[in-house]
N, C-alpha and C positions, 0 to 999 in steps of 0.2 A: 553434361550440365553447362550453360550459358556462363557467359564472365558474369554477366549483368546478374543473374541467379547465385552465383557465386556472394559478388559484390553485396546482394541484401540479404542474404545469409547474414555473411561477415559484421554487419552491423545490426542487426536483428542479434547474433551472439552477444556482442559488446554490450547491447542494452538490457540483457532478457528483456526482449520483449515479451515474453509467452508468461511472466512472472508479475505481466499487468491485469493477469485472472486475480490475482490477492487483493486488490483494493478495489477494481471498477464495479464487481457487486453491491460493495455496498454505499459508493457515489450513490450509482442507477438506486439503490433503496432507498437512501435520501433523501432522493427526486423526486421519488414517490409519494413518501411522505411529505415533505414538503407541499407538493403538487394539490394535496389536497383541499390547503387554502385557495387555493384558483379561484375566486367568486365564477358560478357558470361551469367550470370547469372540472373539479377536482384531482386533476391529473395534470401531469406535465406537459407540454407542446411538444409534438415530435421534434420541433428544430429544438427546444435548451437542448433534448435528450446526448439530439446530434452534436451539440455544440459541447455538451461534458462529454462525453467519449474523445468527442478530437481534443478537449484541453487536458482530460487524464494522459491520452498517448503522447503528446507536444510534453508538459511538467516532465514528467517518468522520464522520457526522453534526456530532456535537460539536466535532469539528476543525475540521471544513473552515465551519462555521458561525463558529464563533470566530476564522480569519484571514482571514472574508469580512466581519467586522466588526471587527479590529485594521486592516486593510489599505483601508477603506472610502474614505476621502480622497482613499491615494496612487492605487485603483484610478480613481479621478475623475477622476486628471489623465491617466492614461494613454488613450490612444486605444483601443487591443485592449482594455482590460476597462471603460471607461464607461460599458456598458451594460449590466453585470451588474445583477443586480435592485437591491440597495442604492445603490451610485450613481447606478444611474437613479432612484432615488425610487420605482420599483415595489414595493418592500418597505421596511417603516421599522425602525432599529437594536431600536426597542423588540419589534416582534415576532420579528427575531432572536433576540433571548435569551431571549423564550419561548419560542421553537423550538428553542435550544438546551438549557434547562431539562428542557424534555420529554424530548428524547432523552439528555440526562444520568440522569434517573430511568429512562427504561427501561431504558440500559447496566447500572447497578448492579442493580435487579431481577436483570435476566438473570443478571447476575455469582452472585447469592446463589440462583438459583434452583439454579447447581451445588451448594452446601451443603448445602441441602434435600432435591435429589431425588438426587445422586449423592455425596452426602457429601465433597464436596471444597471446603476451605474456601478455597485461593489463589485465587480468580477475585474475591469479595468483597473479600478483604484486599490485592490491589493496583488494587482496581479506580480507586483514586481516585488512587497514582502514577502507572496508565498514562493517565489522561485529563488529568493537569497536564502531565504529559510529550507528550500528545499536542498540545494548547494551546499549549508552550514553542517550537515549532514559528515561530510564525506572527511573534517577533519578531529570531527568532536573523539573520535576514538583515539587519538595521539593525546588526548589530555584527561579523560574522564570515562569510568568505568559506566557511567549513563549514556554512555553511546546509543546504546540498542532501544533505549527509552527515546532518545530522541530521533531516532526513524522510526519507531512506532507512531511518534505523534506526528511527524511529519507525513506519513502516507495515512495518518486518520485524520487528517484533515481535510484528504478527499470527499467524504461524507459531510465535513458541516460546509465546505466550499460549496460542493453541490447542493446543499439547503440554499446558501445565501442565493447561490445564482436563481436558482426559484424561485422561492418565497422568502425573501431575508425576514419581512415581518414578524413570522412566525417561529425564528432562530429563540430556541429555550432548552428546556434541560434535557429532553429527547435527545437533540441534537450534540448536548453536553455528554449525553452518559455513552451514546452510540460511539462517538470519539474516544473516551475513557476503554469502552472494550475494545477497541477497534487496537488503542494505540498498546493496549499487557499484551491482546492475542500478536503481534507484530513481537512485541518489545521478547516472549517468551517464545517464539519459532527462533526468532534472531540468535537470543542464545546458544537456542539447543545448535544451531547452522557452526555458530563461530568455534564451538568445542573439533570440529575438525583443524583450528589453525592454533592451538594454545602454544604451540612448541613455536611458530612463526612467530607469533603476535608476542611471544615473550623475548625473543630474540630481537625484536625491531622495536623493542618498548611499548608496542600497542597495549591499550588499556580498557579488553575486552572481560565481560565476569569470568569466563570459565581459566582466562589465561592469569587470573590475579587471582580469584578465587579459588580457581580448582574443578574439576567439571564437576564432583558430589554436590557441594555448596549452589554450584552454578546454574544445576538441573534442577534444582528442588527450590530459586527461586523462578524458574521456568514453568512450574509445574503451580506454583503461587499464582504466577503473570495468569494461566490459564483459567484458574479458578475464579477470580475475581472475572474474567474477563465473563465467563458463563453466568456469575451473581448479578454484570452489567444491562448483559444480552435479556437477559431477565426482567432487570426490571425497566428495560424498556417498552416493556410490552405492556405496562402500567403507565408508564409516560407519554408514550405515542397510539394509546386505546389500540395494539392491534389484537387481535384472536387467536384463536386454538392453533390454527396453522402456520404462524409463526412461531407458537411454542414448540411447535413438535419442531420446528429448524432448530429454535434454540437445546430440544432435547437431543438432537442426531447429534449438533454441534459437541454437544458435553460429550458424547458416546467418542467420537472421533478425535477430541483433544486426550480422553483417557487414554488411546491406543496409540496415539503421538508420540505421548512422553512415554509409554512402557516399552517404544521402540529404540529407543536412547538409554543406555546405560553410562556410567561415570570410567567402565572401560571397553567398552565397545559404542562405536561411534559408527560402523558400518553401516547401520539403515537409517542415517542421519538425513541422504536425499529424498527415501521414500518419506520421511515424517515431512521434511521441508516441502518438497515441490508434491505429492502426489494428495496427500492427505490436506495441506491448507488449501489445495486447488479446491478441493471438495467444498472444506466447509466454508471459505465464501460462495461458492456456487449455489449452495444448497441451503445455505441462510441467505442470501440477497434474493435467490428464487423465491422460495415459500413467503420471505414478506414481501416481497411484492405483489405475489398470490393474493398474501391475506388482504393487503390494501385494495385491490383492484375490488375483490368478493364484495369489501366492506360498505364500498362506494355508492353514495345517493344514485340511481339512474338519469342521465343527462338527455336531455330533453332536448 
C-alpha cells in the first residue's frame, strides 16, 4: 500500500466518510421533489445534482472534522475511539484545520456556484449559518442531554438545503415534515450508538440520554424517535402527492427500524454497529431510491 493510499485512508477514517450514505439520499430526494417545479423541466439539472453532492461531502467534511478536533482529548481517554487518527498522533490538530479550511472554501464555492449558474442566491447567503450550525453540533453534549436531537436536525437539513438550492419557491411542509423524520430517525440511531460510551460519557460529564438516563429509559425513547419518524415518512406522501412506491420504502423502512431497535438491548450493546452502520445504510438507500423512483414514474413527459 502507497503512503498517498495510506494518507486517504487516514482521513477518510477521521471523517467517516462512508457514513455520508445516512443523509445524501435524502438531499438527492429532495432534489427531486423539489425539481419538480422546474417550469419545462420537472426534474433537477444534472449540475445542482453535481453541485449537492460536492456540498454534502465539503459541509460533512467540515463537521465531522471539527468534533474530531473539539472532541480530540475526551476521544483519548476512551478505549473505542483512541485510535482514531488524531489521538493516535497519526494525524496532527494543525493539519486538521487545514483540512478543514479546504473543505470550508470548496462548501461556499459550491454554495455560490448556485448564483452564478442557476441564479439562486440562498445556498451563498446561508452557507455560513449552516456550517456554524453544523460545527455547534460537536459541543452541545457537554451541556444538554438534546445533544442527539441536535445532530439529527443538523444532518436533516440536508434535505430542506437541497430543496432551497432548487426550487426554494416551493419550500412548504413536505419539506418541513421530511426534516422532522429525517432529524427522530438521526436523533434515535444516535442514541442507540452512544449506549456503548455511558460509562465514558459519565465519567467526563458528557450529557448523553443513555449516560443520564440509563440505556432502558434511553432505548425506549429511541424506539419513540423511530416511530414517529415512520408516522412522518408517511405522511409525506400526502404532502408531496408521491405513490405506492414510495410507500412500500416507507413500509421496508418500518420493517427495518423494528429489527434495529430489537438489536439493542438495555444490556447487551454488542450488535449496536450492525443496527448503526449496516441497517440505517439500508433504509436511507432504499427510501431515497424508491422516491425517487416514484417521482421520476410520476412525472409529465418532457417534450
Amino acid at each position: 500500500m502507497t503512503a498517498s493510499t495510506t494518507g486517504i485512508r487516514t482521513w477518510a477514517e477521521m471523517i467517516k466518510f462512508s457514513h455520508s450514505i445516512f443523509a445524501l439520499p435524502f438531499a438527492l430526494m429532495a432534489a427531486f421533489l423539489a425539481g419538480r417545479n422546474i417550469d419545462g423541466q420537472h426534474r433537477p439539472y444534472a449540475g445542482q445534482l453535481g453541485l449537492i453532492i460536492l456540498c454534502m461531502v465539503a459541509a460533512r467534511s467540515v463537521a465531522m472534522t471539527f468534533n474530531r478536533i473539539a472532541d480530540a482529548r475526551i476521544d483519548a481517554r476512551n478505549p473505542r475511539t483512541a485510535n482514531r487518527p488524531l489521538p493516535a498522533d497519526r494525524l496532527t490538530i494543525g493539519a486538521a484545520w487545514v483540512f478543514l479550511a479546504v473543505w470550508a472554501i470548496v462548501f461556499v464555492l459550491s454554495c455560490a456556484a448556485f448564483a452564478v449558474w442557476f441564479e439562486n442566491p440562498w445556498p451563498i447567503r446561508l452557507c455560513g449559518p449552516v456550517l456554524l450550525y453544523l460545527c455547534g453540533y460537536s459541543y452541545t453534549k457537554r451541556f444538554t442531554r438534546l445533544s442527539h436531537f441536535y445532530l439529527g436536525s443538523a444532518i436533516a437539513f440536508s434535505p430542506v438545503a437541497a430543496w432551497i438550492a432548487i426550487h426554494p419557491q416551493s419550500l412548504g411542509l413536505a419539506a418541513v415534515a421530511l426534516m422532522a423524520g429525517v432529524t427522530l430517525w438521526i436523533a434515535g440511531f444516535d442514541i442507540i450508538y452512544a449506549c456503548q460510551d455511558i460509562e465514558v460519557d459519565r465519567a467526563e460529564g458528557l450529557h448523553s440520554l443513555p449516560s443520564r438516563l440509563g440505556p432502558g429509559p434511553a432505548l425506549w425513547i429511541a424506539r419513540g424517535c423511530h416511530a414517529l419518524t415512520v408516522v412522518l415518512l408517511a405522511a409525506l406522501a400526502a404532502l408531496a402527492s408521491l405513490g405506492w412506491l414510495y410507500l412500500l420504502g416507507v413500509g421496508l423502512v418500518a420493517v427495518m427500524l423494528v429489527v434495529e431497535n430489537s438489536l439493542v438491548k438495555a444490556d447487551d450493546f454488542s450488535r449496536v454497529n450492525l443496527a448503526f452502520f449496516t441497517i440505517n445504510g439500508v433504509v436511507s438507500l432504499v427510501l431515497g431510491g424508491l422516491a425517487i423512483a416514484d417521482i421520476l414514474l410520476r412525472l409529465p413527459a418532457v417534450i
